[in-house]
C-alpha positions in Angstrom: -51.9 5.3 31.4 -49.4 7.6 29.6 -46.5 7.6 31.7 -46.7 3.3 31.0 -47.0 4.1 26.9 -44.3 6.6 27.5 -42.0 4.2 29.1 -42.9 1.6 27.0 -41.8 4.0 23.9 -39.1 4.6 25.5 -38.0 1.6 26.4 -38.6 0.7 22.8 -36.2 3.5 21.1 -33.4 2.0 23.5 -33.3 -1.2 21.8 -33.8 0.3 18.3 -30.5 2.5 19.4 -28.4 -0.4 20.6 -29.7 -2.7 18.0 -28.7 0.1 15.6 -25.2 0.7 17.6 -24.3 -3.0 17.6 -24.9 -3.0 13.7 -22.8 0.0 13.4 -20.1 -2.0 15.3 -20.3 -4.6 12.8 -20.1 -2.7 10.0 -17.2 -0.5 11.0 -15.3 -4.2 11.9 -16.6 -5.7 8.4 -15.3 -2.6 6.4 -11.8 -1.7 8.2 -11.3 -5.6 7.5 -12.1 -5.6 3.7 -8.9 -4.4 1.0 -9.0 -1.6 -1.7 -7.5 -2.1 -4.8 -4.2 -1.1 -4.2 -4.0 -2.8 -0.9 -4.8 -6.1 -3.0 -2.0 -5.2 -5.6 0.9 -4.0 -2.8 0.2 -7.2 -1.1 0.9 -9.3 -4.0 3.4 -7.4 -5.2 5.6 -8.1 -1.9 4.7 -11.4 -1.8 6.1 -11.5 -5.3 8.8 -9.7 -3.7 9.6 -12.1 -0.7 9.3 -15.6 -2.4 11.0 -14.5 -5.3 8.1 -16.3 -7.7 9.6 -14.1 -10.3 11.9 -11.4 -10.5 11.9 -7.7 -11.7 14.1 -8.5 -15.4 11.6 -11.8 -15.7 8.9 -10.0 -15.5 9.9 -6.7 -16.9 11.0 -9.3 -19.8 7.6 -10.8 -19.6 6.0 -7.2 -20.7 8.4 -6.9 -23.3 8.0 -9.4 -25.2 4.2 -8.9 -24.8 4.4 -5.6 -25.8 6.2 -6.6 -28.5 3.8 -9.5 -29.8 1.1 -6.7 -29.5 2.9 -4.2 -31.4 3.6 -7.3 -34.5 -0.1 -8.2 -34.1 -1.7 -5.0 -34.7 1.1 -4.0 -37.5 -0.1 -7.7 -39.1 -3.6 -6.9 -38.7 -3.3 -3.1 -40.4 -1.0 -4.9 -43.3 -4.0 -7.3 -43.8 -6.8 -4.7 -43.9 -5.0 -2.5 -45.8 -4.2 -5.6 -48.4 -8.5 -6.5 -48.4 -8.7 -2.9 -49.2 -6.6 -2.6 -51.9 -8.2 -5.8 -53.3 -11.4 -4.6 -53.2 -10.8 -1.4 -54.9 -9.2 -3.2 -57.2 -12.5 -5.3 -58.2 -13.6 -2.2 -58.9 
């Protein structure tokens, strides 16, 4: 009577381990497929690179002139509070 529950135990903890090994598997193929980050960004940057979408001096232009809208905007912005300010002290 034992040596059948023992067996049957056993047989039962060889499936749980291959079930378990066979989801290992999958795991290991699911997560060597997926990208990081900076496999995501390398990618597109040779892409980029290969079909020639845009170039380095467009799109070091590009950042430029963003830079540069960013640096008038927050210049315009401090002129503008500092203006309220000064109006509202003046009210006073």
């Amino acid at each position: 009577m034992k040596e059948k529950e023992f067996e049957v135990g056993l047989k039962e903890l060889e499936l749980t381990v291959k079930e378990l090994e066979y989801q290992l598997e999958n795991f290991e193929d699911h997560h060597s497929n997926t990208l990081d980050e900076n496999d995501v960004r390398a990618l597109v940057d040779k892409i980029l690179t290969e079909k020639e979408y845009v170039t380095k001096k467009e799109m070091d232009k590009k950042i430029y002139e963003s830079q540069l809208q960013l640096t008038k905007w927050i210049v315009g912005t401090g002129i503008s509070v500092a203006a309220v300010v000064v109006g509202i002290l003046r009210f006073f």
